[in-house]
N, C-alpha and C positions, 0 to 999 in steps of 0.2 A: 411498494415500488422501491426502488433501488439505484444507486447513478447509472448503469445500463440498461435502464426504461423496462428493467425484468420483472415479471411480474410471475403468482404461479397458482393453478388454482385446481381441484379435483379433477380428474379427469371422468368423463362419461362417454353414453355412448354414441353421440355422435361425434366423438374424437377416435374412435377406433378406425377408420379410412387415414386416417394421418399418423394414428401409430404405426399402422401397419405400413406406412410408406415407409415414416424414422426408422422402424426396422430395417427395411430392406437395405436402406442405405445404410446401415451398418456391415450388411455384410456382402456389401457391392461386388469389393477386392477379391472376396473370397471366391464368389460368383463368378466372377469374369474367367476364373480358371477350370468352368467346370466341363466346361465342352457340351452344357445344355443348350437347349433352346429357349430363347426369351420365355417363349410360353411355359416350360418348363420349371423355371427357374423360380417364374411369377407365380405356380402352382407349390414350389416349395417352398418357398418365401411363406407364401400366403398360411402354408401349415403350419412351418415354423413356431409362427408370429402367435395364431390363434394357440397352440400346444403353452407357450412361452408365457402369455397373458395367463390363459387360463391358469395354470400353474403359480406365480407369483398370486393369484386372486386366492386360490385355494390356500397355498402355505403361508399365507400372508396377514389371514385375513382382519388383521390390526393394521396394517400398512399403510402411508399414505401414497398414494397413486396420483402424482401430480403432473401434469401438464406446465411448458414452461413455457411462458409467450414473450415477444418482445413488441412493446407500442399495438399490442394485441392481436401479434402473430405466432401462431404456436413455431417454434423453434428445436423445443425437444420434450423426453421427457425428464421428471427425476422420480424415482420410486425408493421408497426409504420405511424401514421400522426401529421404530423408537424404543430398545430393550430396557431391559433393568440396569446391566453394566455396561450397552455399547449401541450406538448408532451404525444400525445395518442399513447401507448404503448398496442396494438391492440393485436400482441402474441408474444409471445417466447416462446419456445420450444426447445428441445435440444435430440437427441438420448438418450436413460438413460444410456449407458455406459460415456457418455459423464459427466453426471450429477455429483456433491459432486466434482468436479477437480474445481472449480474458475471460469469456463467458464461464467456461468451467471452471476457471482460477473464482472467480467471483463466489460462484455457486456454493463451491467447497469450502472458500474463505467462512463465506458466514456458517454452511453446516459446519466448522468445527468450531469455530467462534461458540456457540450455541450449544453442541457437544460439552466443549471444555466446560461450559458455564455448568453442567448439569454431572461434571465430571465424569462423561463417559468417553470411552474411549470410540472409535471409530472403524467400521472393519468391513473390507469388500472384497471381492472376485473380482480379475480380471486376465484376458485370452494374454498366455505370456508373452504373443506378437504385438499386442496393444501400444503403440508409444502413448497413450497416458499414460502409461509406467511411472515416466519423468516427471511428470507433474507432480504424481501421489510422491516420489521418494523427496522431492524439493517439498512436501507439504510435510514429509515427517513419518510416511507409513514404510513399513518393513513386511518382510515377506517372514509369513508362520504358518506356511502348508503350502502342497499343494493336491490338485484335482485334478484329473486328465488332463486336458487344455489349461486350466485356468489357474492362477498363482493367489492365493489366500493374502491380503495383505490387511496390517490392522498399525493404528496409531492410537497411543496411548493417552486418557489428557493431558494437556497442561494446566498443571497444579497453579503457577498465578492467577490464570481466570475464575479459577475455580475461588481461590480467596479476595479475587478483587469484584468479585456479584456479593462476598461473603459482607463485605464491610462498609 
């Protein structure tokens, strides 16, 4: 537990109704523009969602897949693998009422805290519309690629953490 009552713990499968909700609301904005119909949209959503899990389970299959709850409500998720040279920070996500409160700042705070410690560096995708852009360039990540949509960004450690777990 955490000063923002976060707490995070595997995800299973009676968490997938709630995944698949935090999905959708990821890509709310996008939706509103499509000129479907709710039903529609809830049929693509729904595939998305299952194609996207599946996927991360399959190339992942080291991954932790966590669940993030607050006072023991799921809120988001975070999905993350622990490499040899870099914390792949696979997703995060967060309900949007959740969003603008520090939650993500917090989250990231400690994975790189934890990264640094293990001296790796840190490295994710994200949609190049994303404003958590801001957050990750205030946290220290740079862009080094990109993917159709999405901008490669990676942070390298810091070498103090790294010597002060060392001493």
């Amino acid at each position: 537990m955490n000063p923002l009552g976060l707490s995070f713990r595997p995800i299973g499968q009676g968490d997938l109704p709630f995944l698949e909700h935090l999905y959708a609301t990821t890509r709310a904005g996008e939706m509103s523009h499509s000129g479907w119909s709710a039903a529609q949209i809830a049929q693509f959503l729904r595939q998305q969602f299952n194609a996207q899990h599946q996927y991360y389970q399959a190339h992942y299959p080291d991954g932790e897949f966590l669940l993030v709850e607050r006072q023991g409500q799921a809120i988001g998720r975070l999905y993350l693998f622990w490499g040899q040279t870099a914390l792949n920070l696979i997703d995060i996500a967060l309900l949007p009422a959740c969003i603008g409160q520090g939650t993500g700042s917090a989250i990231l705070d400690d994975l790189l805290r934890r990264a640094d410690q293990r001296g790796l560096a840190c490295e994710l995708c994200v949609e190049h519309y994303n404003p958590a852009q801001r957050l990750y360039a205030r946290l220290g990540f740079i862009p080094v690629g990109e993917s159709g949509v999405y901008r490669r960004l990676r942070r390298e450690p810091v070498p103090g953490c790294l010597m002060a777990q060392a001493s």
